[in-house]
C-alpha positions as CSV (number, residue, x, y, z in Angstrom):
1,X,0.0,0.0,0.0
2,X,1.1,3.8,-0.8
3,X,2.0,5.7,2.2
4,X,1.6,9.1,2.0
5,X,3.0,11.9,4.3
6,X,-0.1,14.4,5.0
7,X,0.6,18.0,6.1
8,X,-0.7,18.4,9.2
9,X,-2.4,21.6,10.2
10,X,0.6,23.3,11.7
11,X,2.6,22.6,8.6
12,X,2.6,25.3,6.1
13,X,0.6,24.2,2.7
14,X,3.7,25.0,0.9
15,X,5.8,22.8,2.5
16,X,3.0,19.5,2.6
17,X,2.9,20.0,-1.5
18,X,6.8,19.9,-1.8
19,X,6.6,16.5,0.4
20,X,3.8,15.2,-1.9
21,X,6.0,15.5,-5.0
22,X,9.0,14.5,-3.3
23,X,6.7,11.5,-2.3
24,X,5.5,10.6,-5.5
25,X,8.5,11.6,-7.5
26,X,10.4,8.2,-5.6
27,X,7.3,6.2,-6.3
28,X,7.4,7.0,-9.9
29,X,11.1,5.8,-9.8
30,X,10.6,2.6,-8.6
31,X,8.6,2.2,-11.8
32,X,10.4,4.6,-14.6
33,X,7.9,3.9,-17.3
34,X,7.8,7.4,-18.5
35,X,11.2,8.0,-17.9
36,X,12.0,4.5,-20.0
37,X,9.7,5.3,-22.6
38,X,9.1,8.9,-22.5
39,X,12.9,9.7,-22.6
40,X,14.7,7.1,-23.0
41,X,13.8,5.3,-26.3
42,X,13.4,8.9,-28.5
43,X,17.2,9.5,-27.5
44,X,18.0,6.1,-28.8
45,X,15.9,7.0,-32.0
46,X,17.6,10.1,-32.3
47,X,21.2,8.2,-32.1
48,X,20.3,5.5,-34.7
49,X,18.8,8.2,-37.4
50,X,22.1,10.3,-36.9
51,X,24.3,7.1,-37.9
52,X,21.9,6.8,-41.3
53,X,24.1,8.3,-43.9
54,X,20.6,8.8,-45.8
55,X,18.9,10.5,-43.3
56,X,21.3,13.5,-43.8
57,X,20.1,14.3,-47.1
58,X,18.3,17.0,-48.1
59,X,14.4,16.5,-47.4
60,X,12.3,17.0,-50.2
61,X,10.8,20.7,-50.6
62,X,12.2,21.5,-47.7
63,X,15.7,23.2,-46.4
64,X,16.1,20.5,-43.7
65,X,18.1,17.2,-43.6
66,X,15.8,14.2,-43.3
67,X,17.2,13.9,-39.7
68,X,16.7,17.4,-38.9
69,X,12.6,16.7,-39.9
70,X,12.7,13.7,-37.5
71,X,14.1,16.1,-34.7
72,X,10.5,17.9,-34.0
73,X,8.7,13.8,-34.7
74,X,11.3,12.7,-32.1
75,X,9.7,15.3,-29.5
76,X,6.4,14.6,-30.0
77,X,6.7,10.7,-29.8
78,X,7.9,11.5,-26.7
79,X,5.5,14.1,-25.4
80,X,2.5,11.2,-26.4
81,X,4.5,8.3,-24.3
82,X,4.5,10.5,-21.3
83,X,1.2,12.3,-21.7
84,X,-1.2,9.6,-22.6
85,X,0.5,7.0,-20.6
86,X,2.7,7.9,-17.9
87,X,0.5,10.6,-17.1
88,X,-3.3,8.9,-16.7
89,X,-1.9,5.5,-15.6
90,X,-0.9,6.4,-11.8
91,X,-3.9,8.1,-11.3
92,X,-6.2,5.7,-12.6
93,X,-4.5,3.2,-10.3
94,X,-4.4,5.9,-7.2
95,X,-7.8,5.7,-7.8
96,X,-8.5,1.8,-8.5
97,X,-6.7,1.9,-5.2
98,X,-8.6,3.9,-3.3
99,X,-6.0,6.3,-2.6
100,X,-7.7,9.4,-4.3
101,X,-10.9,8.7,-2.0
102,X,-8.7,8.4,0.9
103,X,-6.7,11.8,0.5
104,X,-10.4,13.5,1.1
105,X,-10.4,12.6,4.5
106,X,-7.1,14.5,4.9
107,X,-6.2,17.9,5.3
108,X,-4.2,17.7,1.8
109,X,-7.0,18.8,-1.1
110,X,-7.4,15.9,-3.1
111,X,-6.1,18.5,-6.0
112,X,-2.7,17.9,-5.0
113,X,-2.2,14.6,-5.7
114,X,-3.4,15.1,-9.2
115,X,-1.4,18.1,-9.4
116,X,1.9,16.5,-8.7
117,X,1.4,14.1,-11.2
118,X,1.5,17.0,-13.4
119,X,4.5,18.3,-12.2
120,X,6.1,15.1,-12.3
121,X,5.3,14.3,-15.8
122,X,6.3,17.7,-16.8
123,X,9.8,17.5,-15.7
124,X,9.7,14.3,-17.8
125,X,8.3,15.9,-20.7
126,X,11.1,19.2,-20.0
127,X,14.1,16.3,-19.8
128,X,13.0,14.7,-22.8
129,X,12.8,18.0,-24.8
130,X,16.4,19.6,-23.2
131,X,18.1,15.5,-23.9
132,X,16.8,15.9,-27.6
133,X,17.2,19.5,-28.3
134,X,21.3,19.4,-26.5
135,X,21.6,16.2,-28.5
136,X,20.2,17.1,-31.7
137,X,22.4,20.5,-31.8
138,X,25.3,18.3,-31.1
139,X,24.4,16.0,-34.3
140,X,24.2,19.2,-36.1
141,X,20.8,20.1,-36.5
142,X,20.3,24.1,-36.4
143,X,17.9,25.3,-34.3
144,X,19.1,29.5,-34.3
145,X,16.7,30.4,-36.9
146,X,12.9,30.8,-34.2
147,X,13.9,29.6,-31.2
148,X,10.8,31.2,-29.9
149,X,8.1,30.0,-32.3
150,X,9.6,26.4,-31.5
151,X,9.6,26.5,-27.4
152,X,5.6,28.1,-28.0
153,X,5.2,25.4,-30.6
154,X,6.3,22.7,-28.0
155,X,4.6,24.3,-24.7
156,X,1.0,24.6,-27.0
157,X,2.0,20.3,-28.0
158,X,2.7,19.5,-24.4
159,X,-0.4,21.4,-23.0
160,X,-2.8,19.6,-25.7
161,X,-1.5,16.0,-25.0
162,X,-1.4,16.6,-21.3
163,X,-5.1,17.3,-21.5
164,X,-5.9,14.7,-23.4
165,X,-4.2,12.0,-20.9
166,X,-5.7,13.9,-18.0
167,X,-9.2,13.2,-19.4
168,X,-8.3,9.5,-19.9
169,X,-7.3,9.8,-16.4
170,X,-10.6,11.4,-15.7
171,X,-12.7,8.6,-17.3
172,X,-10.9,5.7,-17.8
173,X,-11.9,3.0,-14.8
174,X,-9.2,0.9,-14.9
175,X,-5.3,0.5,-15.3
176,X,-5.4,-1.8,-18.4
177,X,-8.2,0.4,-20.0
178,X,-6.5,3.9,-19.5
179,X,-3.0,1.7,-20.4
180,X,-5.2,0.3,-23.9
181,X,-6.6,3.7,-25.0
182,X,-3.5,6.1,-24.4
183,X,-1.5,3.5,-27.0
184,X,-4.8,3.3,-29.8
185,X,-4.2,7.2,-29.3
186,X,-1.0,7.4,-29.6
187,X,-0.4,5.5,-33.0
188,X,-2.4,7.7,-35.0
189,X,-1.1,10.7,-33.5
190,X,2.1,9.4,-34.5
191,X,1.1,8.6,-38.3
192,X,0.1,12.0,-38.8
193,X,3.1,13.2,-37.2
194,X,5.2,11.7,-40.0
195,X,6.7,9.3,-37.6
196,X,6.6,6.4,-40.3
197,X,7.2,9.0,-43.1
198,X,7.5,12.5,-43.4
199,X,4.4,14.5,-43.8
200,X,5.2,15.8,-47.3
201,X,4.6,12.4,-48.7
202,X,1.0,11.9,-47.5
203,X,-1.4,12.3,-50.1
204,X,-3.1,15.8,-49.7
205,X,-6.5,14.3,-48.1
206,X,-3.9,12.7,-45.3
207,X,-1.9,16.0,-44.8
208,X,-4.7,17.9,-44.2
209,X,-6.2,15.7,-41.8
210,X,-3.0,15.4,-40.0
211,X,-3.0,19.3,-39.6
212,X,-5.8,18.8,-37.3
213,X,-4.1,16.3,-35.0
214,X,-2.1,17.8,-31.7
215,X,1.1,16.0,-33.3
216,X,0.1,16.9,-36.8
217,X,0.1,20.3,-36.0
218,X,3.1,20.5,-33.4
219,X,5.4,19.0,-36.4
220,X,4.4,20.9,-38.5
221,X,4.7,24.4,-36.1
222,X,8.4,23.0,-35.1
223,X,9.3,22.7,-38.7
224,X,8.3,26.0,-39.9
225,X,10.1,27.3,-36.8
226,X,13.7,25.2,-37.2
227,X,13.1,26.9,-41.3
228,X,13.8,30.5,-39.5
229,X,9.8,31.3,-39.8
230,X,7.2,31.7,-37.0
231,X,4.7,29.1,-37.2
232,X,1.6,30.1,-39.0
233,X,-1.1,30.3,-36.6
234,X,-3.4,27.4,-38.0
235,X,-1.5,24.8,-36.1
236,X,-0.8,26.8,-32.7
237,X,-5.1,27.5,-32.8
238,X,-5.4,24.1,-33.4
239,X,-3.5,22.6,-30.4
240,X,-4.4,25.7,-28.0
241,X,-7.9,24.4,-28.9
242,X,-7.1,20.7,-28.1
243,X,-5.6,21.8,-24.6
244,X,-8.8,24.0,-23.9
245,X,-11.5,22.0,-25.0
246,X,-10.0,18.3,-23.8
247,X,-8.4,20.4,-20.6
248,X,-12.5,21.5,-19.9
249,X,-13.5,18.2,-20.5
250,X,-10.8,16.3,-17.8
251,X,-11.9,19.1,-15.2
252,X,-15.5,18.6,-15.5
253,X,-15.5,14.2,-15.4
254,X,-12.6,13.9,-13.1
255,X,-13.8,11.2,-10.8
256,X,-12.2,10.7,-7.3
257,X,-13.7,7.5,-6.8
């Protein structure tokens, strides 16, 4: 059984919040799925496409390598591991558990723990993005051009996908169903994201379907960015919406029990 230290009244809040994390930060250790997944098997991607002498060719239409396309896929495969699995999956089992029903009988809101799973995931999500970015620079991918179009074009990507696993977390009712529809989400999120082939070579009905994905969209905002252009506002509507809407939607069927 999880044991959790509670704040006690004298405590400041503050300080009872910092614990939780701390708390479930070691939990989520003892099982590093999202950090195995999440971080872990992207950087290994991203090694294996740099030793491909043909993924340093010129893309077609574009002014980016092959590799350097794969960078911004890279980052969104590993935004989707963490957000629609590592994300939902402790909570739904907190709550299989009881231990979200439980924390309502302390003087912790039961907000917190749901709120340092969020914190949690999105230092995962912020390693992953740093380990790729520091080692996709190193491989020689050029990322001068709109460095700020491409950190608003991953912030918008990580705030849609994190709402999307927080509503699986909201509805799901058990481990192995949150577990089955995070991956059935996550495969054609990744299709569309050109992680089987680049986006250009979709036939036009597919690219334009793709554009209205959260991945579809992030790929495409990152490439327009690492091209020296800010991303066209299309794709940073279209996964501002997904966080809003799906983010709504989590907050209004959470169930505690």
């Amino acid at each position: 059984m999880t044991t959790y230290v509670i704040p006690s009244r004298a405590r400041p809040p503050a300080r009872g919040f910092r614990k939780l994390i701390t708390v479930e930060g070691k939990l989520a250790l003892r099982v590093p799925f999202g950090l195995a997944l999440g971080v872990l098997v992207p950087v290994i991607l991203l090694v294996i496409f740099n030793a491909i002498p043909a993924m340093k060719k010129a893309a077609p239409g574009s002014t980016l390598t092959l590799f350097a396309e794969y960078f911004p896929v890279l980052i969104c495969m590993s935004l989707g591991l963490i957000a629609l699995l590592s994300l939902p999956i402790p909570l739904v089992t907190n709550r299989q558990r009881g231990v979200l029903r439980r924390f309502a009988t302390t003087p912790a809101p039961q907000s917190w723990l749901l709120a340092a799973q969020v914190i949690i995931n999105l230092a995962l999500a912020l390693m992953a993005i740093v380990i790729l970015t520091a080692g996709a620079v190193l491989f020689g991918v050029h990322l001068a051009p709109q460095i700020a179009g491409f950190a608003l074009s991953a912030a918008l990507a990580t705030a849609a996908l994190f709402a999307i696993g927080l509503l699986i977390a909201a509805v799901a009712p058990s481990t192995p169903i949150a577990g089955v529809v995070g991956t059935v989400l996550l495969y054609p999120m990744w299709f569309f994201a050109g992680l089987w082939g680049p986006q250009q070579n979709m036939s036009p009905l597919l690219q334009h379907i793709g554009n209205f994905t959260p991945l579809g969209a992030a790929v495409q905002a990152m490439n327009h960015a690492m091209q020296g252009t800010f991303p066209p506002a299309r794709p940073l509507l279209v996964m501002a919406a997904y966080a809003i809407v799906f983010g709504i939607a989590a907050i209004k069927l959470f169930r505690w029990e």
